[in-house]
C-alpha positions in Angstrom: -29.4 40.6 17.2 -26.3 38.4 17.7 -22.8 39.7 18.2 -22.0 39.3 14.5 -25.3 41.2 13.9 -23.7 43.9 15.7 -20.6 44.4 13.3 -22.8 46.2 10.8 -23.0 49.1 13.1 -19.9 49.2 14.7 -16.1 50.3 13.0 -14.8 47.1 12.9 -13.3 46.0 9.7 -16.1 44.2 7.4 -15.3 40.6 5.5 -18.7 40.0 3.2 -19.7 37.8 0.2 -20.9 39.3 -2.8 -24.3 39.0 -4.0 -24.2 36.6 -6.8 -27.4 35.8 -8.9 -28.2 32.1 -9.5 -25.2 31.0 -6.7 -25.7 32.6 -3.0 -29.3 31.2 -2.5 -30.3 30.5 0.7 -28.0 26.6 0.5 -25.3 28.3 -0.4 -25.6 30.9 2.2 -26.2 28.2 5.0 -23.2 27.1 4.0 -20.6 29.8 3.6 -22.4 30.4 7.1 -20.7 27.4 8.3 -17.0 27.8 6.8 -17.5 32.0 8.1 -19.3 33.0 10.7 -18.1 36.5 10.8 -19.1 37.3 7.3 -21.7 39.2 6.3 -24.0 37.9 3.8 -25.7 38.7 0.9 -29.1 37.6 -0.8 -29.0 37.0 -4.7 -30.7 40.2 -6.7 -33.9 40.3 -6.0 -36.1 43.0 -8.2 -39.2 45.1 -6.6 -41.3 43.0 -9.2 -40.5 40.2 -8.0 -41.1 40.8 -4.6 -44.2 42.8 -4.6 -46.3 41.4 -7.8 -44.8 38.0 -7.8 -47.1 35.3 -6.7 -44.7 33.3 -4.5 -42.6 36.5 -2.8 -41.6 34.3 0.5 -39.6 32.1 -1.0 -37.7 34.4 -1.9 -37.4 36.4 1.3 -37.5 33.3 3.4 -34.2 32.2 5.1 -32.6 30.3 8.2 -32.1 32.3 11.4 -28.2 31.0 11.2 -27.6 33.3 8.1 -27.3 36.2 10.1 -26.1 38.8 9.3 -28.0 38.7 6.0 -28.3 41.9 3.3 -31.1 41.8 1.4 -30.2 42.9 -2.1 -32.8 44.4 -4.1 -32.7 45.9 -7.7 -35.3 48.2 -9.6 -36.0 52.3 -10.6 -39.3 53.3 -8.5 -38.7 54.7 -5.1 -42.0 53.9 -4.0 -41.6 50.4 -4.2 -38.3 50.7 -2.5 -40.3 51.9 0.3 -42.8 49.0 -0.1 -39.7 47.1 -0.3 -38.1 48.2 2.7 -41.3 47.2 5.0 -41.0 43.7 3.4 -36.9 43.8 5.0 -38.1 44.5 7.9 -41.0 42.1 8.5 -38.3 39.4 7.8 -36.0 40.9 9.7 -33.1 41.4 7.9 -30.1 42.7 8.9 -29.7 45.8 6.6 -30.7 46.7 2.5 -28.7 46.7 -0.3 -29.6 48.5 -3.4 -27.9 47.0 -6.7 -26.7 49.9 -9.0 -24.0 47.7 -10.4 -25.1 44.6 -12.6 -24.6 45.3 -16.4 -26.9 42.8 -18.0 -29.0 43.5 -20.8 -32.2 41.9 -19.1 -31.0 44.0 -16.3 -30.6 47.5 -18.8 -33.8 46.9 -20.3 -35.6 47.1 -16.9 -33.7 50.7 -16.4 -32.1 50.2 -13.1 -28.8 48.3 -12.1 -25.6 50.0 -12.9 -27.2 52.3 -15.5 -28.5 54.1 -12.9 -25.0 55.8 -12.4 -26.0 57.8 -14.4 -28.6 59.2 -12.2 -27.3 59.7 -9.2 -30.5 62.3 -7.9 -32.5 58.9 -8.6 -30.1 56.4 -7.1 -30.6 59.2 -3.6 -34.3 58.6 -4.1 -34.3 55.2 -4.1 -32.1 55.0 -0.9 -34.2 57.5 0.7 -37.1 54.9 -0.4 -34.9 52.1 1.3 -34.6 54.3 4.3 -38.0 53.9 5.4 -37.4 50.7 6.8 -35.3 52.1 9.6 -32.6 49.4 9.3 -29.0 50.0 7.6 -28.8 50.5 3.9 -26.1 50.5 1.4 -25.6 50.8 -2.2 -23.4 48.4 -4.2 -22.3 50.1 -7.6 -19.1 50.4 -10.0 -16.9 53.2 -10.9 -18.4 54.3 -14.0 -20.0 53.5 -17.3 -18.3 52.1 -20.2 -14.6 53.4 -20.9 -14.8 57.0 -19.0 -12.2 57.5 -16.7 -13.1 60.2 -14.5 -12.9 60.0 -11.1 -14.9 63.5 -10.2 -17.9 61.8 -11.6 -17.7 58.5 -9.1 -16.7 61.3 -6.4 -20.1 63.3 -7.6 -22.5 60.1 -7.4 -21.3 59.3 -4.0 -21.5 63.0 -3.2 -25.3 63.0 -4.4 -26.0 60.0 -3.2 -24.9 60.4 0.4 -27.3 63.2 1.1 -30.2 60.6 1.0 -28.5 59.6 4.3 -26.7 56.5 2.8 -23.3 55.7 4.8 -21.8 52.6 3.4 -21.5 52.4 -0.1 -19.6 48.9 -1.2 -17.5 49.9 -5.0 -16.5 47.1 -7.3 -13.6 48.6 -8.9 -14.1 47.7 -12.6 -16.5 50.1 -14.4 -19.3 48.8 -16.3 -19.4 48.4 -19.7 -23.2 48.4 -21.1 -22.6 47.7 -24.7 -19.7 44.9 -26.2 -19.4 42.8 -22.6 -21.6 40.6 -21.3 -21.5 39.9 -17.4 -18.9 37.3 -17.1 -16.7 39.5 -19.5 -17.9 42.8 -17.3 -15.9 40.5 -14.3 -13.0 40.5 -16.1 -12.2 42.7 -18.3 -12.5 46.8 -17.3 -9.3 47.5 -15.5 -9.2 47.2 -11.5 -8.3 50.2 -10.0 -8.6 49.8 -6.0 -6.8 53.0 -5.8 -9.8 55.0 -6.8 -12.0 53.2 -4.0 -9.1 54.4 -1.1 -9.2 57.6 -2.7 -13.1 57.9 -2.1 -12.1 56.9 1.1 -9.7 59.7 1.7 -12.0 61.8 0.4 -15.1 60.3 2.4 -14.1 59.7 5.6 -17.2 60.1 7.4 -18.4 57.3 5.1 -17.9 53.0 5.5 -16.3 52.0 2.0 -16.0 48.7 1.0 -14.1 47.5 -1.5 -15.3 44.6 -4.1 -13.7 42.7 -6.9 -10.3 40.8 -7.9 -9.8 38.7 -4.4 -8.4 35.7 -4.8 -5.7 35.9 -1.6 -5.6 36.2 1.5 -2.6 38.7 1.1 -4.7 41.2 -0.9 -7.5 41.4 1.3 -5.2 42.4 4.1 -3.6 44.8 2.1 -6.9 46.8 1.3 -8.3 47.0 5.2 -5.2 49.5 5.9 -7.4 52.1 3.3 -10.9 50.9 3.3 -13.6 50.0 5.8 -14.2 46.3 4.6 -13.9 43.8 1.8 -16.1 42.1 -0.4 -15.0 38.6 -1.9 -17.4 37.4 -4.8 -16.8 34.6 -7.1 -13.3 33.2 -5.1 -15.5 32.7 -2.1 -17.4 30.4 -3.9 -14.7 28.6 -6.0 -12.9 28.8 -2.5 -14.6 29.3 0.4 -11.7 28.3 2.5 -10.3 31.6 1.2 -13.2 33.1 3.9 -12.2 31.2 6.7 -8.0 31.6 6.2 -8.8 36.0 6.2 -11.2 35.5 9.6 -7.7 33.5 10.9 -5.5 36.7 9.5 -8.3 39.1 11.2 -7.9 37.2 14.6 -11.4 36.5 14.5 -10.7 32.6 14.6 -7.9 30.1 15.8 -8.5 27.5 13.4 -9.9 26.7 10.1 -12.9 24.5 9.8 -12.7 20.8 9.6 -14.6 19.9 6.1 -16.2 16.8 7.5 -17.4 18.9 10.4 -18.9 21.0 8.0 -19.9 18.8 6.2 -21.9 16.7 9.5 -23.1 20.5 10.0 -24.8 20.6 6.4 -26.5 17.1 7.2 -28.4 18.5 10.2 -29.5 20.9 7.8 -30.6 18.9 5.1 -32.0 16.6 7.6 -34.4 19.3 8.7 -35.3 19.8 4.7 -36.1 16.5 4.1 -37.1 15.3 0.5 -38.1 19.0 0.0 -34.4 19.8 -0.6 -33.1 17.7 -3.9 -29.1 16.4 -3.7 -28.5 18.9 -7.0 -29.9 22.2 -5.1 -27.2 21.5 -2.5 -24.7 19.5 -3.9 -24.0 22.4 -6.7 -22.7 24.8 -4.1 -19.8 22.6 -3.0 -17.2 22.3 -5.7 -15.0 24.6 -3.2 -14.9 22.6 -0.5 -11.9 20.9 -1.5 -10.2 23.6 -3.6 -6.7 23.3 -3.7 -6.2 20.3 -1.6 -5.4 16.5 -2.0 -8.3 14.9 -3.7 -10.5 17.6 -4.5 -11.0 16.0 -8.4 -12.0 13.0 -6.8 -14.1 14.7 -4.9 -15.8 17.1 -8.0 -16.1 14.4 -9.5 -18.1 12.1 -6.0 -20.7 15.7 -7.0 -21.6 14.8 -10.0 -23.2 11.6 -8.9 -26.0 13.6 -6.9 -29.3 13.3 -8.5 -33.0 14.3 -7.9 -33.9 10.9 -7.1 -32.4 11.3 -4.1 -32.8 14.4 -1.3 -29.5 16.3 -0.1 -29.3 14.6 3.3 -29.3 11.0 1.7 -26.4 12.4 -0.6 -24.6 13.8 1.9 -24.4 10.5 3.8 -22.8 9.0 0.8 -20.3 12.2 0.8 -19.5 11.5 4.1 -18.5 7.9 3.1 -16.8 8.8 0.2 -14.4 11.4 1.7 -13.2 8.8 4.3 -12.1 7.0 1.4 -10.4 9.9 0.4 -8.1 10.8 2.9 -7.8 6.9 3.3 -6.2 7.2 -0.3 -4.2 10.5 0.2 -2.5 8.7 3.1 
C-alpha cells in the first residue's frame, strides 16, 4: 500500500474522479494517473452480473498497479452477491468498494438498483453490510433525493439508516435524481445544485467522511467546499480538463508544479508500448481531448486526434502525437 494508498484511511482532505460509465476505463485511468497522482480513482459501474455470471469478468477487474488508489464501483440489488462481490475486490486488490445508488438510467431502473434504491435505505444498509465482507473500505455514492422532493430529513434518514451497516464515507452528488422526464445527461444538469445540504449532513454527521460531488469546473470552488466537507469529487471537468486535477493538487500543496504535457505524454508511450498492437490508437486516443483544454493550440491538437485509427496501435500514434505537438508550440511561438 503506497503513501497515496494511505489517504483513504487517514483525515486528510480527499481530491477523486468520479466514476463515469463508457469514459474512466482502465486508459483513461492510467492517464489521469499521470496528470494526478494524489487522486483517488474510480472504476466505471460495474453490475454484480457482470462480474459474477459474465464470461470474461477479468477484464473488467483487471488494472495497472500505477492506478492506485483505485475504487471499485459496483452497481446491483442482492446483498449476497455484494458479498461475492466483495471477495472478488479483494483478490484484485483494490483499494476500497463503492456501491452506486446514484445513476438514473432507465437500463439502470429496470434492473432495480442505482439511485432508485434511495428509496430503500434498510436495503442500501444490506448491501453495504454485503460489501463489508471484504474487509477493505466501503462507500456509497448516491444523490439527494428522488425526482422533485425537497426534503432534507429524508437524505438525513438514508444516511442515518445506512450508516448502521458500518458505512463511513458516503460521497453526495448534490442534484437529486429525476427517474421519469430526464435522461442521464439532462440528470447532470438540470435538478438544482444545492452543496449546502451536503455541509449540512456534514454538520449533522460529523463522525462521518462526506464528500462532495457535482458542478466543479474551478479550482476556486473546490477550495471553497474542503472548509465544510471531507473531500471532493470532480466528474465530467476532469475529463474535459484534467489539468483542472493537477492545478487543485498545486492549491492543496500536494505538488510544486503542473505536469509537462509532453512528459505525460512520453509517460503514456511507455505505457502503450508495453500494450503493444493489443491496445488500438482510438481506445487511447479518445481520452485525450483535455489535454490541451484551454491553451494555445488545443483545436489543432483535437483535431491531430481525429487522425488515430485501428490500423494503427496507440504507441505508433502517440509517436506521431509527439511529432505533431512540436509543431505546435513551433507555431504558437
Amino acid at each position: 500500500m503506497n503513501l497515496n494508498t494511505n489517504l483513504l484511511k487517514s483525515r486528510d482532505k480527499l481530491l477523486s474522479v468520479a466514476p463515469m460509465l463508457d469514459w474512466t476505463d482502465r486508459h483513461c485511468r492510467h492517464f489521469l494517473r499521470l496528470i494526478c497522482p494524489s487522486c483517488v480513482l474510480y472504476t466505471e459501474m460495474l453490475t454484480t452480473n457482470a462480474l459474477l455470471l459474465g464470461r470474461d469478468p477479468q477484464r473488467f477487474l483487471e488494472y495497472s498497479v500505477a492506478e492506485h488508489p483505485l475504487i471499485l464501483q459496483v452497481g446491483g440489488d442482492d446483498p449476497a452477491a455484494m458479498r461475492r462481490v466483495s471477495r472478488l475486490a479483494r483478490e484484485y486488490q483494490y483499494d476500497g468498494i463503492n456501491l452506486n445508488v446514484g445513476c438514473p438510467s432507465p437500463r439502470v431502473q429496470k434492473g432495480s438498483f442505482g439511485a432508485c434504491l434511495m428509496a430503500t435505505p434498510e436495503l442500501v444498509a444490506e448491501l453495504m453490510a454485503g460489501l463489508s465482507d471484504s474487509a477493505l473500505p466501503v462507500s456509497v455514492k448516491h444523490r439527494l433525493g428522488l425526482d422533485r422532493e425537497e426534503d432534507y430529513a429524508s437524505l438525513h434518514q438514508f444516511v442515518e439508516i445506512v450508516a448502521q451497516s458500518g458505512c463511513q464515507h458516503f460521497i453526495v452528488h448534490a442534484r437529486n435524481a429525476w427517474l421519469k422526464g430526464l435522461n442521464p445527461a439532462e440528470n447532470r444538469e438540470i435538478p438544482p445544485l444545492r452543496w449546502d445540504w451536503v455541509h449540512r449532513l456534514k454538520s449533522d454527521f460529523p463522525h462521518l467522511r462526506i464528500e462532495v460531488n457535482g458542478g466543479f469546473k474551478t479550482t476556486e470552488t473546490v477550495l471553497d467546499q474542503f472548509a465544510h466537507v471531507d473531500g471532493v469529487m470532480i466528474g465530467r471537468a476532469a475529463y474535459h480538463n484534467p489539468m483542472l486535477l493537477a492545478e487543485v493538487e498545486m492549491a492543496m500543496n500536494r505538488r510544486w508544479q503542473l505536469p509537462d504535457r509532453q512528459v505525460v505524454l512520453e509517460q503514456l508511450l511507455a505505457y502503450a508500448e508495453n500494450w503493444g498492437e493489443a491496445l488500438p490508437a482510438p481506445r487511447l486516443s479518445r481520452h485525450l481531448h483535455g489535454l490541451y483544454f484551454g491553451v494555445t493550440g488545443a483545436g489543432e491538437w483535437r483535431r491531430f486526434l481525429g487522425t488515430a485509427n485501428l490500423n494503427e496501435n496507440a504507441a505508433e500514434f502517440l509517436r506521431r502525437a509527439m511529432q505533431h505537438v512540436e509543431k505546435i508550440d513551433q507555431a504558437s511561438t
